[in-house]
N, C-alpha and C positions, 0 to 999 in steps of 0.2 A: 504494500500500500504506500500510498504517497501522501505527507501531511499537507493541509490546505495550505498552508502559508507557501510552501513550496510553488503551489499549483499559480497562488497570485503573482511571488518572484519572478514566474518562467511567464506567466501572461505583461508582464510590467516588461521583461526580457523584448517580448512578440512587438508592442508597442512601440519602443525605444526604436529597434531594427527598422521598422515602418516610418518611424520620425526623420530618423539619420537618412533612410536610404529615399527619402521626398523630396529633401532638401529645395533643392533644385530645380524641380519640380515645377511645372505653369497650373497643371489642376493639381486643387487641394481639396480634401475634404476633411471637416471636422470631428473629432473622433467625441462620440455621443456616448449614454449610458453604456455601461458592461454590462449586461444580465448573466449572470453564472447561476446554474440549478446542479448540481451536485449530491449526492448522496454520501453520508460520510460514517465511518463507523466512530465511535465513543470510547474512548481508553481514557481510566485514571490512573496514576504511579500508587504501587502501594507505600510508598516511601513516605516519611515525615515530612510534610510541605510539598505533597507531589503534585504536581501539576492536569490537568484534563485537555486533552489531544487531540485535534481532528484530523483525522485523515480519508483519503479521498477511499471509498470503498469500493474493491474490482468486484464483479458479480459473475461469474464463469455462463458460459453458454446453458446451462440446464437449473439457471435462476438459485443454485445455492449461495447461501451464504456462513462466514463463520461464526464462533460466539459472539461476537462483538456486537454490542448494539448499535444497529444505523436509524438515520433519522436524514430525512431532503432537506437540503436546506437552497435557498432563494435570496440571492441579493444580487444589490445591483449597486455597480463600482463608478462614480465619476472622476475621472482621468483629471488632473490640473498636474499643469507643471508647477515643478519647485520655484521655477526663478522667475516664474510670472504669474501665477496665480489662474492663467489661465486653459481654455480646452487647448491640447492639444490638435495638431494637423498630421494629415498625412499628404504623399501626396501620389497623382497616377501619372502616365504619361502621356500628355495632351496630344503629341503625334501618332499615338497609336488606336486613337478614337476609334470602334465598333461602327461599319458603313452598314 
C-alpha cells in the first residue's frame, strides 16, 4: 500500500512537470479544483504516542480485501502557488491545435 501523503507529493510532482514544461507556452490553461476519491485502509501504531495512517488501499481483481479497515474518502485540493498566492497555469501547444 501506499500512504496518502505520498499519493498528494507525486500529484504536487505531476503539476510542477506541467508548470515547468508550459513555460513557454502561447495557450495556457488554469489549473482548477483537484477532486481525488480514494479509498484508504486505517492503521494505528501500537506504540506510546503512535500515530493513525492512511494509506491508499489496493483491492485485487476478485474485490478482496485485508484486515484493515477502509473507508472512501473525497476531497478536493486547490493548487496556489507558494510565491504568488495564486492558481497555477499550465500550458499546451498552440501550433498543434486539433483541425
Amino acid at each position: 500500500m501506499i500512504e496518502l501523503s505520498q499519493v498528494i507529493r507525486e500529484l504536487r510532482a505531476e503539476l510542477y512537470e506541467a508548470i515547468t514544461a508550459g513555460v513557454d507556452e502561447d495557450l495556457r490553461f488554469e489549473v482548477g479544483p483537484i477532486e481525488l476519491e480514494v479509498t484508504v485502509a486505517i492503521t494505528r501504531e501500537a506504540s506510546a504516542g503512535g500515530k493513525i495512517r492512511f494509506w491508499i488501499a489496493e483491492v485485487d481483481g476478485a474485490g478482496k480485501r485485508g484486515d484493515a479497515t477502509t473507508q472512501r474518502l473525497k476531497f478536493s485540493l486547490q493548487p496556489k502557488l507558494g510565491s504568488t498566492g495564486r492558481s497555477p497555469e499550465v500550458a499546451g501547444q498552440a501550433g498543434k491545435r486539433e483541425r
